[in-house]
One Martini backbone bead per residue (centre of mass of N, CA, C, O) as a GRO file, in nm:
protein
  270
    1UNK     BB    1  14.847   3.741  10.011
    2UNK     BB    2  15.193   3.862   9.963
    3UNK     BB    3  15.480   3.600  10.002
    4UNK     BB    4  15.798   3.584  10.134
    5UNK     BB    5  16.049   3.320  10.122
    6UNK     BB    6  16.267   3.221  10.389
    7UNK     BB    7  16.320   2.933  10.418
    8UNK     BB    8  16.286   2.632  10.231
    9UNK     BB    9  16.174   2.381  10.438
   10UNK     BB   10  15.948   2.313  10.608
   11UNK     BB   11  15.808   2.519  10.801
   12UNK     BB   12  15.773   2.713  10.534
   13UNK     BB   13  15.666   2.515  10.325
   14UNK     BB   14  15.424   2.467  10.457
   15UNK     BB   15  15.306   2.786  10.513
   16UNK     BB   16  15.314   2.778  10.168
   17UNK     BB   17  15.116   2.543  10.123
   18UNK     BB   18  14.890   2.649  10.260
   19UNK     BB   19  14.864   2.927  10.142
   20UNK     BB   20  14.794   2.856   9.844
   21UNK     BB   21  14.535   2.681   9.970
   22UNK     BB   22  14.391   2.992  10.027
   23UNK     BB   23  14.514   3.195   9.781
   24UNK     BB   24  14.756   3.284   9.825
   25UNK     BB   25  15.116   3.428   9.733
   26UNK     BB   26  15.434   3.347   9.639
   27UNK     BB   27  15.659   3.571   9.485
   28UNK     BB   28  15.914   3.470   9.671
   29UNK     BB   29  16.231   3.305   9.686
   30UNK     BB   30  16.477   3.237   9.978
   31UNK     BB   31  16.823   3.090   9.986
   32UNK     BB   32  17.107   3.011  10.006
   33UNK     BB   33  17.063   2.847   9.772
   34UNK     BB   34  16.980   2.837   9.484
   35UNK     BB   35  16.865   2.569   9.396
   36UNK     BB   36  16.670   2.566   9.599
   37UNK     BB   37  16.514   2.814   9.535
   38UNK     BB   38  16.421   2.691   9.234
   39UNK     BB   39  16.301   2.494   9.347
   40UNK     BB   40  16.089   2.586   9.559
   41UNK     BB   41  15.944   2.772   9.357
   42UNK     BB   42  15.900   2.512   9.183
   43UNK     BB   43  15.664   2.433   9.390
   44UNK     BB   44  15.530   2.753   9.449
   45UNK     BB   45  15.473   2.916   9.157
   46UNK     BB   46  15.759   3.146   9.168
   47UNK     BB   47  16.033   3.308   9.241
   48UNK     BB   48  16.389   3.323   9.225
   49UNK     BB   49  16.586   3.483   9.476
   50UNK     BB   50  16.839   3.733   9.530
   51UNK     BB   51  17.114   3.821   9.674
   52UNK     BB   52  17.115   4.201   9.688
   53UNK     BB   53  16.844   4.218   9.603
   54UNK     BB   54  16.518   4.365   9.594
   55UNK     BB   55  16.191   4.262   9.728
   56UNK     BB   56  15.941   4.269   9.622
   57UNK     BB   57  15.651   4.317   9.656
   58UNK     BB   58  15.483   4.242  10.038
   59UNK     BB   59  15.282   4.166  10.274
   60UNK     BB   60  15.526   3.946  10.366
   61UNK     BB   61  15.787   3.836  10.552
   62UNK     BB   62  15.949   3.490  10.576
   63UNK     BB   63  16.135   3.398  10.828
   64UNK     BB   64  16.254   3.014  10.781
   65UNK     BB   65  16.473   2.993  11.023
   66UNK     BB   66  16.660   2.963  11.233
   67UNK     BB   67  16.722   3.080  11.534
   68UNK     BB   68  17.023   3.187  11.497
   69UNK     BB   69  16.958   3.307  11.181
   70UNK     BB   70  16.806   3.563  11.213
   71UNK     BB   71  16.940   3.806  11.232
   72UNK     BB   72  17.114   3.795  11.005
   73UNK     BB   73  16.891   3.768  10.790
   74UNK     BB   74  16.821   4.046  10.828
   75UNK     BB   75  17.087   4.203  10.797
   76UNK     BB   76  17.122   4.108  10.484
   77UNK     BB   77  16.812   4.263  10.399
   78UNK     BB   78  16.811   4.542  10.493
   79UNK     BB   79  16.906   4.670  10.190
   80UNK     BB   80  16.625   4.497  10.055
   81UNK     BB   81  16.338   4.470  10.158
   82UNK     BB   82  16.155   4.704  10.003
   83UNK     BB   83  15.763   4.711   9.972
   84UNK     BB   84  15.722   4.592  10.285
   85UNK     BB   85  15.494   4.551  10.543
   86UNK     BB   86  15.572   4.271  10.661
   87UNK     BB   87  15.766   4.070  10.959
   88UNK     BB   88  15.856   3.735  10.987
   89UNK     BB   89  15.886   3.490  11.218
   90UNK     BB   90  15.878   3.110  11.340
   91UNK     BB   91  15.932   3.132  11.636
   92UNK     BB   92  15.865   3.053  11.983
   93UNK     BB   93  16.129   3.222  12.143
   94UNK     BB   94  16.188   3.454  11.958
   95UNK     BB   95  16.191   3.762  11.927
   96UNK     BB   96  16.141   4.058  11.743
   97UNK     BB   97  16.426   4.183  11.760
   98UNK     BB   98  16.586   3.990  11.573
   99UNK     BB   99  16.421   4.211  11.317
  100UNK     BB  100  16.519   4.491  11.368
  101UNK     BB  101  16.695   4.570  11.076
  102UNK     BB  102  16.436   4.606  10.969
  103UNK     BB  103  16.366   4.867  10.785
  104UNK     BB  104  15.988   4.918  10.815
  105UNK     BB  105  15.883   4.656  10.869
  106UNK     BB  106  15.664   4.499  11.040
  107UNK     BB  107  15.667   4.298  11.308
  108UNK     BB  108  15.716   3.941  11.404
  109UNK     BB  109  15.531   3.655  11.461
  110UNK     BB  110  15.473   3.260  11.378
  111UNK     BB  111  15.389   2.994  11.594
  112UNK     BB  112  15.325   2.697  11.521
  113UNK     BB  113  15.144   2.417  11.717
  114UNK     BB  114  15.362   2.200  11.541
  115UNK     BB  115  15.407   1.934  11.360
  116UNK     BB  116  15.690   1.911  11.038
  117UNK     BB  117  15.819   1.686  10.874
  118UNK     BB  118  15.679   1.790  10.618
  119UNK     BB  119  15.513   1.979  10.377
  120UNK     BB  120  15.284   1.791  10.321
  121UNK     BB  121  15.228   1.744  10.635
  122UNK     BB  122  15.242   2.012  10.756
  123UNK     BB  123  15.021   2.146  10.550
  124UNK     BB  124  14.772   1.996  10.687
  125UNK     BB  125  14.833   2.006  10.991
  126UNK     BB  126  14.757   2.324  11.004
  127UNK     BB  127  14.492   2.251  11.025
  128UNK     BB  128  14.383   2.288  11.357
  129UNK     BB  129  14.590   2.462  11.455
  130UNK     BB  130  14.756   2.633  11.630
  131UNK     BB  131  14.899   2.994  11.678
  132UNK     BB  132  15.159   3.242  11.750
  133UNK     BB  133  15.121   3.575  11.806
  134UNK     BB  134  15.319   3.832  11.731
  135UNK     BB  135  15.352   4.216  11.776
  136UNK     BB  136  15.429   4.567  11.725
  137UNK     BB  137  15.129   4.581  11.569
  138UNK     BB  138  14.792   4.575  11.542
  139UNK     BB  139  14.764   4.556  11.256
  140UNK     BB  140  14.897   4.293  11.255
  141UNK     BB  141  14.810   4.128  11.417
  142UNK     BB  142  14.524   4.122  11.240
  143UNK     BB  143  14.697   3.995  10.983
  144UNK     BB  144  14.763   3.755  11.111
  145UNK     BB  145  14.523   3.619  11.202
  146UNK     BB  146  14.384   3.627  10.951
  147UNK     BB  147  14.553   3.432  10.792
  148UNK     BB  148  14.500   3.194  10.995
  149UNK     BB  149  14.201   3.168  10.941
  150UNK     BB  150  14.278   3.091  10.633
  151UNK     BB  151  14.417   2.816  10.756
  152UNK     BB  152  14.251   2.679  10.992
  153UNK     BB  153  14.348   2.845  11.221
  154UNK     BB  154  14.444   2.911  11.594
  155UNK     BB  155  14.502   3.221  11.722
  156UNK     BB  156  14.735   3.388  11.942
  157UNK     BB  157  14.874   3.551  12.160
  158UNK     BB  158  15.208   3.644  12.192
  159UNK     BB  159  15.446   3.742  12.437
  160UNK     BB  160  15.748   3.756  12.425
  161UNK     BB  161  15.820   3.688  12.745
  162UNK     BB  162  15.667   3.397  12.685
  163UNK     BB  163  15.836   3.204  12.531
  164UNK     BB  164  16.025   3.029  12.695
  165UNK     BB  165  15.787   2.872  12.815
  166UNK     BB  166  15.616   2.796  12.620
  167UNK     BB  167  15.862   2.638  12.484
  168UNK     BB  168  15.834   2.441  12.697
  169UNK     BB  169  15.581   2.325  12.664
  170UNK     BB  170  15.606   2.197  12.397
  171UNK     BB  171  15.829   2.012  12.427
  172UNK     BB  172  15.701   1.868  12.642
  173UNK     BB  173  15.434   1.767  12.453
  174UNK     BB  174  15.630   1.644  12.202
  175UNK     BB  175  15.857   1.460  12.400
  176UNK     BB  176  15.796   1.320  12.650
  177UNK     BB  177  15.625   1.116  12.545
  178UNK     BB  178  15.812   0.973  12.340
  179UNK     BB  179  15.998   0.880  12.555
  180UNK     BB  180  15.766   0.702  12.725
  181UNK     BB  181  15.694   0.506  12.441
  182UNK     BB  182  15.989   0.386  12.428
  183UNK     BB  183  16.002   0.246  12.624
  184UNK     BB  184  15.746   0.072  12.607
  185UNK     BB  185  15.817  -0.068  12.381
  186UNK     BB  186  16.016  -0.217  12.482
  187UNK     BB  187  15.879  -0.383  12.710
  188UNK     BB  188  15.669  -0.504  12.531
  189UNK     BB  189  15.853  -0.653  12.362
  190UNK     BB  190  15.979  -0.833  12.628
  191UNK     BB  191  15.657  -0.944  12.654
  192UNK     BB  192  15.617  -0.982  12.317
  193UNK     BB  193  15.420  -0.749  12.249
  194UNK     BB  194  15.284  -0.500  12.034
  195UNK     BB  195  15.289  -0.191  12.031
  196UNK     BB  196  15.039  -0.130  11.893
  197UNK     BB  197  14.835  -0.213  12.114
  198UNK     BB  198  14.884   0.079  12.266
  199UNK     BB  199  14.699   0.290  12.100
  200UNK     BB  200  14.410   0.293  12.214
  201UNK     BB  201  14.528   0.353  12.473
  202UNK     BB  202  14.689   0.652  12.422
  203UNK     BB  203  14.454   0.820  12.278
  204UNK     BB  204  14.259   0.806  12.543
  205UNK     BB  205  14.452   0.930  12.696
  206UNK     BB  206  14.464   1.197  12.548
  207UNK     BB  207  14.172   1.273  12.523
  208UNK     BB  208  14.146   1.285  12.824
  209UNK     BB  209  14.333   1.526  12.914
  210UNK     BB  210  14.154   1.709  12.727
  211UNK     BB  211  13.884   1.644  12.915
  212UNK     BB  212  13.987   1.664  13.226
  213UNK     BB  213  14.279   1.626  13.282
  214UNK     BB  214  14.579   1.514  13.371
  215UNK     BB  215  14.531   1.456  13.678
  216UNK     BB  216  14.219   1.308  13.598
  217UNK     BB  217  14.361   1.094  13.419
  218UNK     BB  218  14.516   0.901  13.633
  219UNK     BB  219  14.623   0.590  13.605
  220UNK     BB  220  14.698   0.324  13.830
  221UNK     BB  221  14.910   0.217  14.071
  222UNK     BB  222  14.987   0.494  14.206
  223UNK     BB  223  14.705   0.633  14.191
  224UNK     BB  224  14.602   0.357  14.397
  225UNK     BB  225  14.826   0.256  14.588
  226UNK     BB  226  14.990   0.048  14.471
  227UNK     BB  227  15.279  -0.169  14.594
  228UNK     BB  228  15.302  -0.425  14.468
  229UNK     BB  229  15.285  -0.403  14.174
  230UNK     BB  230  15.524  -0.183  14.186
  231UNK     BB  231  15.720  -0.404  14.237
  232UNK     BB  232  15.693  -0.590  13.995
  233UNK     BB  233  15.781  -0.426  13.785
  234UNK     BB  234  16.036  -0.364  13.855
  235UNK     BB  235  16.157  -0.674  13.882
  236UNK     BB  236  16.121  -0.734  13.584
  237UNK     BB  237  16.302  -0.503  13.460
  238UNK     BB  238  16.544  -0.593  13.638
  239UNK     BB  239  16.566  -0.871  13.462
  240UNK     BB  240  16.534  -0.766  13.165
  241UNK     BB  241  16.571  -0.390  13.159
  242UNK     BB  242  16.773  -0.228  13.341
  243UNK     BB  243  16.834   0.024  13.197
  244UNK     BB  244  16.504   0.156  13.264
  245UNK     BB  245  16.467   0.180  13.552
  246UNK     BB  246  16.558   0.470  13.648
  247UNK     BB  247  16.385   0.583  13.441
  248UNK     BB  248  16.088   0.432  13.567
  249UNK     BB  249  16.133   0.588  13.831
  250UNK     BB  250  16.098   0.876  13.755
  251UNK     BB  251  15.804   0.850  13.650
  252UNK     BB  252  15.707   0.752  13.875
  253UNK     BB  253  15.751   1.006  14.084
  254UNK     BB  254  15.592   1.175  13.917
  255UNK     BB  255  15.315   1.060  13.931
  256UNK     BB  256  15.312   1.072  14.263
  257UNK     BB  257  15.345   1.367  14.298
  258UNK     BB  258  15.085   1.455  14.098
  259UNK     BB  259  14.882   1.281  14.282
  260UNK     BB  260  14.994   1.228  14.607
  261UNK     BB  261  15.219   0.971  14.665
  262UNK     BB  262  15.541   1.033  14.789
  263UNK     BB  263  15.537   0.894  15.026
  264UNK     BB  264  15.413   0.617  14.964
  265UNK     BB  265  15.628   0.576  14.717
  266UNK     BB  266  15.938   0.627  14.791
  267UNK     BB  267  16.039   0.326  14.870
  268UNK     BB  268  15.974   0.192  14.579
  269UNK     BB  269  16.134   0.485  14.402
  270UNK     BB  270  16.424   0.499  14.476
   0.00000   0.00000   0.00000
């Protein structure tokens, strides 16, 4: 396919590098600076476009701006879509209605279910990712599929409606688990332990929740019904790390809703 990137960050540049090494070919390069634009196409070795210029013939529109600029950037694109045959944002959350202004191609979105640190890891990491594909027309939906299955990833249907949940569940998988490692790092610091000590134990983790489920895979005090423990653990960070306690019981309370022992552990983790 030939691919025109709006919005060379991590995202589109992932996704253009990734693309790149499938075969496909990004045929122009559109940024709000200019010289950005020309850093980015060579470096995807196309060609930077000007903004009110008519955009080449191309099998897809990639507008990979934020979420709030994705209309702006449609309607600035309005009369100069020519020869585009579909368009999509990169949005796990917006509809495809954002991109309503361009008259004329096939509208969509492509929301990897991946973190993108930068262009050269996001594009390794993006093999074997999922991806949301959502379309107005078979036709792309087809296309969207296609494209994804040549960059090594598992595409699936992903309707309007359900994106801002879908999307807070990505949220929840991307950041909540970063939030309690945040703690476990400092509790270990404060108790001598290398973070790095808990990597096999935290992997170990992450593959029982996918082979077993989240919920049958917890182990520990709250989940066997220790109360005794799950005091000692509490007066530990309230003399060492007080500021952590109400965090730490918050975490609590949720494992043990969790687990169904919500009663058993109330008064310890009010």
């Amino acid at each position: 396919m030939d691919l025109i990137l709006v919005g060379p960050g991590r995202a589109g540049s992932s996704l253009a590098l990734r693309s790149i090494g499938a075969g496909h070919r990004i045929v122009g390069v559109l940024a709000r600076d200019a010289q950005v634009s020309a850093s980015a196409a060579e470096r995807l070795d196309s060609v930077p476009l000007q903004w009110g210029t008519v955009l080449p013939k191309a099998d897809l529109l990639v507008v990979a701006v934020r979420d709030d600029s994705i209309s702006e950037v449609a309607g600035v694109l309005s009369s100069t879509v020519g020869d585009v045959e579909g368009a999509i944002h990169m949005s796990g959350s917006v509809p495809i209605s954002a991109l309503g202004a361009l008259d004329g191609p096939m509208l969509g979105s492509f929301h990897p279910l991946q973190t993108l640190p930068n262009p050269e890891a996001g594009a390794a990491r993006l093999e074997g990712a999922w991806v949301g594909v959502t379309a107005d027309q078979n036709y792309l939906a087809d296309r969207l599929f296609s494209l994804a299955t040549s960059l090594g990833m598992y595409p699936f249907e992903l309707g309007d409606e359900a994106k801002p949940l879908y999307h807070a569940a990505a949220a929840a998988a991307a950041n909540y688990p970063l939030v309690a490692l945040a703690m476990s790092r400092r509790l270990f610091e404060a108790a001598g332990v290398p973070f790095a000590a808990a990597r096999p134990l935290v992997e170990a983790v992450v593959a029982n929740a996918f082979d077993l489920g989240p919920q049958a895979a917890l182990t520990g005090p709250i989940a066997r019904g220790d109360l005794g423990t799950v005091r000692s653990q509490l007066a530990a960070i309230e003399a060492t790390a007080p500021e952590l306690l109400a965090a730490f019981k918050t975490f609590g309370r949720l494992t043990a809703a969790t687990v169904g022992a919500s009663d058993e552990m109330d008064e310890v983790l009010a």
